[in-house]
BAVEXKE-213410 format. One record per residue: x, y negated, z negated of N, C-alpha, C in turn; residue in three letters. Coordinates in nm, 2 decimals. Example, Ala and Ser with C-alpha at 12.3 -4.5 7.8 and 13.67 -1.06 7.14 Angstrom:
+--------+---------+--------+---------+----------+--------+--------+---------+--------+-----+
: n_east : n_north :   n_up : ca_east : ca_north :  ca_up : c_east : c_north :   c_up :   r :
+--------+---------+--------+---------+----------+--------+--------+---------+--------+-----+
:   1.32 :    0.57 :  -0.78 :    1.23 :     0.45 :  -0.78 :   1.32 :    0.33 :  -0.78 : Ala :
:   1.28 :    0.22 :  -0.71 :    1.37 :     0.11 :  -0.71 :   1.29 :    0.00 :  -0.79 : Ser :
+--------+---------+--------+---------+----------+--------+--------+---------+--------+-----+
% end
This chain:
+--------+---------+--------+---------+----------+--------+--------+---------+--------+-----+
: n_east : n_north :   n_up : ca_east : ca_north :  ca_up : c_east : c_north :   c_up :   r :
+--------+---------+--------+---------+----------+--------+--------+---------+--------+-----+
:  11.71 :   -9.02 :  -4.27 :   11.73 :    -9.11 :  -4.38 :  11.68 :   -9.05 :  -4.51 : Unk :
:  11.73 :   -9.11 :  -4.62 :   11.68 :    -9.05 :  -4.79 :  11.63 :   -9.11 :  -4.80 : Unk :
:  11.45 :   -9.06 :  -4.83 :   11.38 :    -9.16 :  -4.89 :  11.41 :   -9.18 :  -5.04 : Unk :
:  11.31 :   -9.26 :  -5.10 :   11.29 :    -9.29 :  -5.25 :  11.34 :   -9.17 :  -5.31 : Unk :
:  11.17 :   -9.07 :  -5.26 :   11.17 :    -8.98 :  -5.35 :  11.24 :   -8.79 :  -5.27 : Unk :
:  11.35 :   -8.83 :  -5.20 :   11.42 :    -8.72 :  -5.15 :  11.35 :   -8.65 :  -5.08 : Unk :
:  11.23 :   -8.69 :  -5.00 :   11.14 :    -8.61 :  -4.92 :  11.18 :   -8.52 :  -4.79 : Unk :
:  11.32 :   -8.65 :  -4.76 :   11.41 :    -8.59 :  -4.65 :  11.47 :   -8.52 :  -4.68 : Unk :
:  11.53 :   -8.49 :  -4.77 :   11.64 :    -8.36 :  -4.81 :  11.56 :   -8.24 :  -4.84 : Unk :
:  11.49 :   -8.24 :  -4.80 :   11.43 :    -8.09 :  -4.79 :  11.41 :   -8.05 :  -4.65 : Unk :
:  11.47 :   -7.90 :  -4.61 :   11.48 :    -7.84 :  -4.49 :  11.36 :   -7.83 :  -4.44 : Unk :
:  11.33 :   -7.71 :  -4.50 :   11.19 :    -7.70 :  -4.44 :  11.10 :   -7.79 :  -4.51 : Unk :
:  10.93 :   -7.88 :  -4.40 :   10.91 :    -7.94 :  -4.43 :  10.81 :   -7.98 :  -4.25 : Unk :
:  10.72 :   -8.04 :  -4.30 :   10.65 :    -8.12 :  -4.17 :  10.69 :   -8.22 :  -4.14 : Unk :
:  10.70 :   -8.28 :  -3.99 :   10.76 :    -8.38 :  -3.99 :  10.66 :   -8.48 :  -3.91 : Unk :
:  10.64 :   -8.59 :  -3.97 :   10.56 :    -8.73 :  -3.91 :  10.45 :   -8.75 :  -3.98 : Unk :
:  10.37 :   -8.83 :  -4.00 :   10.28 :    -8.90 :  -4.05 :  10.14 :   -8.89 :  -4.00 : Unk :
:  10.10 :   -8.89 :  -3.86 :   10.00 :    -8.88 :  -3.77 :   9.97 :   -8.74 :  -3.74 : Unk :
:   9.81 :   -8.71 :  -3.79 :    9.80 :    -8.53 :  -3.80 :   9.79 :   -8.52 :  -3.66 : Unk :
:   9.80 :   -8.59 :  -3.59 :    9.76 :    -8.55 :  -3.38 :   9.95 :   -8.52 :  -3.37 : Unk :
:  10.02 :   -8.58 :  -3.44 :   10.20 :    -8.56 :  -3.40 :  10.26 :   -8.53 :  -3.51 : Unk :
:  10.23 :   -8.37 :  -3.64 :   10.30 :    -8.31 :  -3.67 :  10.35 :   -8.24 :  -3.66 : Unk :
:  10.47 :   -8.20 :  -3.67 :   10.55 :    -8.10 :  -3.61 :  10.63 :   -8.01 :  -3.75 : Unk :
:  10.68 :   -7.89 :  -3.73 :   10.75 :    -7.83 :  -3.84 :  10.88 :   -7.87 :  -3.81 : Unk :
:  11.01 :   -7.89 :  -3.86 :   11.15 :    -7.89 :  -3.90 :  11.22 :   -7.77 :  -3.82 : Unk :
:  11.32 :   -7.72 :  -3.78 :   11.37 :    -7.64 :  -3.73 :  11.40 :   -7.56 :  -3.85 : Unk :
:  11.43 :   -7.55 :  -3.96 :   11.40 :    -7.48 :  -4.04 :  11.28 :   -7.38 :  -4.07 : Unk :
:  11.19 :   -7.43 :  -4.05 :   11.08 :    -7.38 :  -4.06 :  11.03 :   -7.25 :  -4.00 : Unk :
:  11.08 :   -7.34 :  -3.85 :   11.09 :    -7.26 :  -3.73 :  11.16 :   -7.14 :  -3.75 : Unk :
:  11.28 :   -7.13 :  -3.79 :   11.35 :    -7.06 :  -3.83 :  11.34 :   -6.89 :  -3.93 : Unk :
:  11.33 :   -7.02 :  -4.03 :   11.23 :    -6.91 :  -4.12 :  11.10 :   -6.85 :  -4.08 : Unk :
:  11.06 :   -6.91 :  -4.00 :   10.92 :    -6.80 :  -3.96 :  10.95 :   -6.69 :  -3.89 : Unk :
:  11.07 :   -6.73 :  -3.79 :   11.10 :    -6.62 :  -3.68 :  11.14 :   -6.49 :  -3.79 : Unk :
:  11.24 :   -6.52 :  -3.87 :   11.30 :    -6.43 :  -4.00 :  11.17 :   -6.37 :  -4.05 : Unk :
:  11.03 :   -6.43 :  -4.09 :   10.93 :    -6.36 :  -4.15 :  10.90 :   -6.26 :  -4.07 : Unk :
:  10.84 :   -6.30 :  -3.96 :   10.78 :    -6.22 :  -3.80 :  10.85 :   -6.14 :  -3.78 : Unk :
:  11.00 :   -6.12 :  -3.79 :   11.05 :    -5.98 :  -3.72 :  11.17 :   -5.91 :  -3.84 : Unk :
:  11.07 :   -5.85 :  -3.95 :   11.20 :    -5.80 :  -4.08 :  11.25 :   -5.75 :  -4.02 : Unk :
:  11.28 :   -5.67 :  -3.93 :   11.31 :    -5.54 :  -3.85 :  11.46 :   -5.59 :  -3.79 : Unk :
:  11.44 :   -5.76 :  -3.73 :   11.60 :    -5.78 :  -3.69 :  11.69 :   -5.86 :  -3.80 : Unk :
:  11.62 :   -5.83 :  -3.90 :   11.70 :    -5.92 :  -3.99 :  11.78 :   -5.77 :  -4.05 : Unk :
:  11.92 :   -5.79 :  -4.12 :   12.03 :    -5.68 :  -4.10 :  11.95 :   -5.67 :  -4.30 : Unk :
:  11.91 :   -5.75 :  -4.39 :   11.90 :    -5.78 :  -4.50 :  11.75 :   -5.86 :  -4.52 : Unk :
:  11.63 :   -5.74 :  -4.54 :   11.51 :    -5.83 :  -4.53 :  11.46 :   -5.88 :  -4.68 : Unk :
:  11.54 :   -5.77 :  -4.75 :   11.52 :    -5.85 :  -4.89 :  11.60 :   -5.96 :  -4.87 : Unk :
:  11.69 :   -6.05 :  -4.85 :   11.76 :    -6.18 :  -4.86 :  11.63 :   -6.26 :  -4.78 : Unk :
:  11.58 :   -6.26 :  -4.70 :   11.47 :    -6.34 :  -4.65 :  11.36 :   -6.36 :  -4.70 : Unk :
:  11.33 :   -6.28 :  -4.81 :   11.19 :    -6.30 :  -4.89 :  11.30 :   -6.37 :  -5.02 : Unk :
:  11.41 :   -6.31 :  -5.10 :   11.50 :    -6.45 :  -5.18 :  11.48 :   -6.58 :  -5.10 : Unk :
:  11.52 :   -6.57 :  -4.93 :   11.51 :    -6.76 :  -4.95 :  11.39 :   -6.79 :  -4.94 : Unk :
:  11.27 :   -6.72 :  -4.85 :   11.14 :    -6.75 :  -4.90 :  11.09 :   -6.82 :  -5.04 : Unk :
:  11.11 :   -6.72 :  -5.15 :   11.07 :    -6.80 :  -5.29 :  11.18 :   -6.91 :  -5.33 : Unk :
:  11.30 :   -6.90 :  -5.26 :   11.40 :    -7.02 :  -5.33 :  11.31 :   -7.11 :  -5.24 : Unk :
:  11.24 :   -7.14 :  -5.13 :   11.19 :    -7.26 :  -5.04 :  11.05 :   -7.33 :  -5.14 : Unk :
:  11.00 :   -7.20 :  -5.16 :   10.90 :    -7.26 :  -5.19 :  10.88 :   -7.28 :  -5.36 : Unk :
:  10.98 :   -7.25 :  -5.43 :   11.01 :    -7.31 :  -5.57 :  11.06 :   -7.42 :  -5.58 : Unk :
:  11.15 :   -7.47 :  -5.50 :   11.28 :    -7.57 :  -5.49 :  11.23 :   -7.70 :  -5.43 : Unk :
:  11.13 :   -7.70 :  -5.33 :   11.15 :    -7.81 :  -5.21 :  11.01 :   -7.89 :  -5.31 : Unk :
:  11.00 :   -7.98 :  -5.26 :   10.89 :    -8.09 :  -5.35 :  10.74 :   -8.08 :  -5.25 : Unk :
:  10.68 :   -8.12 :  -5.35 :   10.54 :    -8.05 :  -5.27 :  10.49 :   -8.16 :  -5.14 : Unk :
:  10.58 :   -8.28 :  -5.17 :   10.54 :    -8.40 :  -5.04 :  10.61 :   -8.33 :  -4.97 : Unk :
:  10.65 :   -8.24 :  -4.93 :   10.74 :    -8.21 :  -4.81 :  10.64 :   -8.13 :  -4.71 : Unk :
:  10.58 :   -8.08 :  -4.80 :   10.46 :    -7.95 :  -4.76 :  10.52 :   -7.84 :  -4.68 : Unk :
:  10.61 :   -7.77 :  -4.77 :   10.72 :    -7.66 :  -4.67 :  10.60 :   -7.58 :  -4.69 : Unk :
:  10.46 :   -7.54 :  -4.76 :   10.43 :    -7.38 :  -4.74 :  10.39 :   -7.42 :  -4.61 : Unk :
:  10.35 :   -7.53 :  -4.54 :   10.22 :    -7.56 :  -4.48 :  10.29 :   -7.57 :  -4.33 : Unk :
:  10.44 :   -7.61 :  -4.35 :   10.56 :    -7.61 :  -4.25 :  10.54 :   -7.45 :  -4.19 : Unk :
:  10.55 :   -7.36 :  -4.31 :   10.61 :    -7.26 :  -4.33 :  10.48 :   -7.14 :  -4.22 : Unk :
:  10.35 :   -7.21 :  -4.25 :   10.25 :    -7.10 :  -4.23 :  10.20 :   -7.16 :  -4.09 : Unk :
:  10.23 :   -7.30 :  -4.06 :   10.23 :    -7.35 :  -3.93 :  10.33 :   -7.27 :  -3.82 : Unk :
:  10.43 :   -7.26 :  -3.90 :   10.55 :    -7.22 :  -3.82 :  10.54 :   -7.05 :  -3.77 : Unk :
:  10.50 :   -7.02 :  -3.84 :   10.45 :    -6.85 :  -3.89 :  10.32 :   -6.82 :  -3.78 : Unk :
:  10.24 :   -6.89 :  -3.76 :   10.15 :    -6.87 :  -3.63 :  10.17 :   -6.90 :  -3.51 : Unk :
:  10.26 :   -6.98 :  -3.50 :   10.24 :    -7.06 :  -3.36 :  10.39 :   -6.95 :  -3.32 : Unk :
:  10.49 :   -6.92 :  -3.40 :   10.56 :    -6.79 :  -3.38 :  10.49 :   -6.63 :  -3.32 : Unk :
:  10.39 :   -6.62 :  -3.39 :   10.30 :    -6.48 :  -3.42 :  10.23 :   -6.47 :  -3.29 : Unk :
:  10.16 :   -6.59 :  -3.25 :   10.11 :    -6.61 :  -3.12 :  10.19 :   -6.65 :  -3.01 : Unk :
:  10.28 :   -6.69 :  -2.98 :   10.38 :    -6.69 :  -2.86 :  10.42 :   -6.50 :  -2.83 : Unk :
:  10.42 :   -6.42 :  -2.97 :   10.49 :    -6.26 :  -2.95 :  10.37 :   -6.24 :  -2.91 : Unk :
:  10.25 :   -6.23 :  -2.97 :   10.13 :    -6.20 :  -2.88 :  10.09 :   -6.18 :  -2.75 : Unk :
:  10.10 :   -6.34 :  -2.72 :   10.13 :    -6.38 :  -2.58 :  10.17 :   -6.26 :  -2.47 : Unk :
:  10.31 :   -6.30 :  -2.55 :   10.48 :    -6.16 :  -2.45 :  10.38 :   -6.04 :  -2.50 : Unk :
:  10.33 :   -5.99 :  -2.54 :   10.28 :    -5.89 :  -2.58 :  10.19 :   -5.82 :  -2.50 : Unk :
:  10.08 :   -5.93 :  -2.46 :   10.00 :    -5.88 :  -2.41 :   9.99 :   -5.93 :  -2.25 : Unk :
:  10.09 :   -5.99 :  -2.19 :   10.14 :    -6.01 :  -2.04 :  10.21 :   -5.92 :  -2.02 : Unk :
:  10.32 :   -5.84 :  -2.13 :   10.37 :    -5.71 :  -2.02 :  10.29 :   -5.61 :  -2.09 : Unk :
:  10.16 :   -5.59 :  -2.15 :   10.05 :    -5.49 :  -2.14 :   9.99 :   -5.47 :  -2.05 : Unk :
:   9.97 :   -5.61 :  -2.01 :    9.86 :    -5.64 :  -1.87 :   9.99 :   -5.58 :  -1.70 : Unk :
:  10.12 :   -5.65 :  -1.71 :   10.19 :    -5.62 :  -1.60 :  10.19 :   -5.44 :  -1.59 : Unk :
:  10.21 :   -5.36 :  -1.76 :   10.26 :    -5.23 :  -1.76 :  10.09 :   -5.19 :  -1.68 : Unk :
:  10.01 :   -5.20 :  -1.71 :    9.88 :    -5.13 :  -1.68 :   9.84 :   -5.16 :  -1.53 : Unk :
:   9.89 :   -5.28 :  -1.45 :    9.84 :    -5.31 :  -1.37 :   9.83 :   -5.14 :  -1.24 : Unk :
:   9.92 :   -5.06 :  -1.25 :    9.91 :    -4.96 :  -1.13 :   9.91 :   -4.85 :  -1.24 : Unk :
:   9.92 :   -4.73 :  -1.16 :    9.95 :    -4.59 :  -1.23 :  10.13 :   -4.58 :  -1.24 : Unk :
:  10.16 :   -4.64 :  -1.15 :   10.27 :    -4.60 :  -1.13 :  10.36 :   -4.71 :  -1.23 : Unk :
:  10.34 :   -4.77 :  -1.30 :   10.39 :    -4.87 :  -1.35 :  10.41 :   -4.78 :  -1.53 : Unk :
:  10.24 :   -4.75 :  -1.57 :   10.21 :    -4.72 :  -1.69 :  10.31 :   -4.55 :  -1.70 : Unk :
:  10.31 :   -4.48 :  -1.58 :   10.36 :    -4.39 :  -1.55 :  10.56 :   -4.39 :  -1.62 : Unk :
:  10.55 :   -4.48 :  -1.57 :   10.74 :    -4.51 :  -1.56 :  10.75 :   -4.57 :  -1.72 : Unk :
:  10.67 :   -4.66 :  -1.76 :   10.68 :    -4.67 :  -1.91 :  10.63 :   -4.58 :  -2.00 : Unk :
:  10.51 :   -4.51 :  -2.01 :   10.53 :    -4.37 :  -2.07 :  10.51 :   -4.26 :  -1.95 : Unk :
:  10.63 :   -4.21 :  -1.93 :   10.66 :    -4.06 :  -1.86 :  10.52 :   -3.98 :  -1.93 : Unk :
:  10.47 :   -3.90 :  -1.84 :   10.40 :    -3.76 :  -1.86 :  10.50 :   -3.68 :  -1.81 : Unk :
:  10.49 :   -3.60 :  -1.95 :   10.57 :    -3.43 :  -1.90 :  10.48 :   -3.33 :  -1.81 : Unk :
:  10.54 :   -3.29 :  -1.74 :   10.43 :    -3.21 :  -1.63 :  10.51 :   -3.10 :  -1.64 : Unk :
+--------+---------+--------+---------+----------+--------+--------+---------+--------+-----+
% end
């Protein structure tokens, strides 16, 4: 719905009223993944453009930085996560750490 003051027409943005049940926008989401990995984006300068067009444009009730930096951790710590479960899987034997980095003999 459009509120009064257009709070809904902004993409990125927190969503609900109850600080135990907010959540970020799929936008948000979005854009975080785009922060977190320049490397798969084909154009990483266009991602820091929509970055500042987000946070020039969108109204401050919307609270997109706060979307933006929520979204941006809870992203950062899920790769972590994957990160450090196939650290722990690669190391478990010799032969495991062996086959992911070869020694030249």
């Amino acid at each position: 719905d459009d509120g009064e003051d257009g709070e809904s027409r902004d993409l990125v943005r927190l969503i609900g009223d109850d600080s135990s049940d907010v959540r970020c926008s799929a936008a948000a989401e979005a854009m975080a993944r785009c922060l977190a990995n320049p490397n798969a984006s084909s154009q990483p300068a266009a991602v820091i453009s929509s970055l500042q067009t987000i946070l020039t444009y969108t109204r401050a009730s919307s609270k997109s930085a706060d979307a933006l930096i929520a979204s941006l951790f809870r992203h950062v710590n899920v790769l972590s996560n994957k990160e450090a479960a196939t650290g722990l899987s690669l190391n478990d034997t010799r032969k495991a750490r062996e086959l992911h980095h070869p020694i030249d003999e």
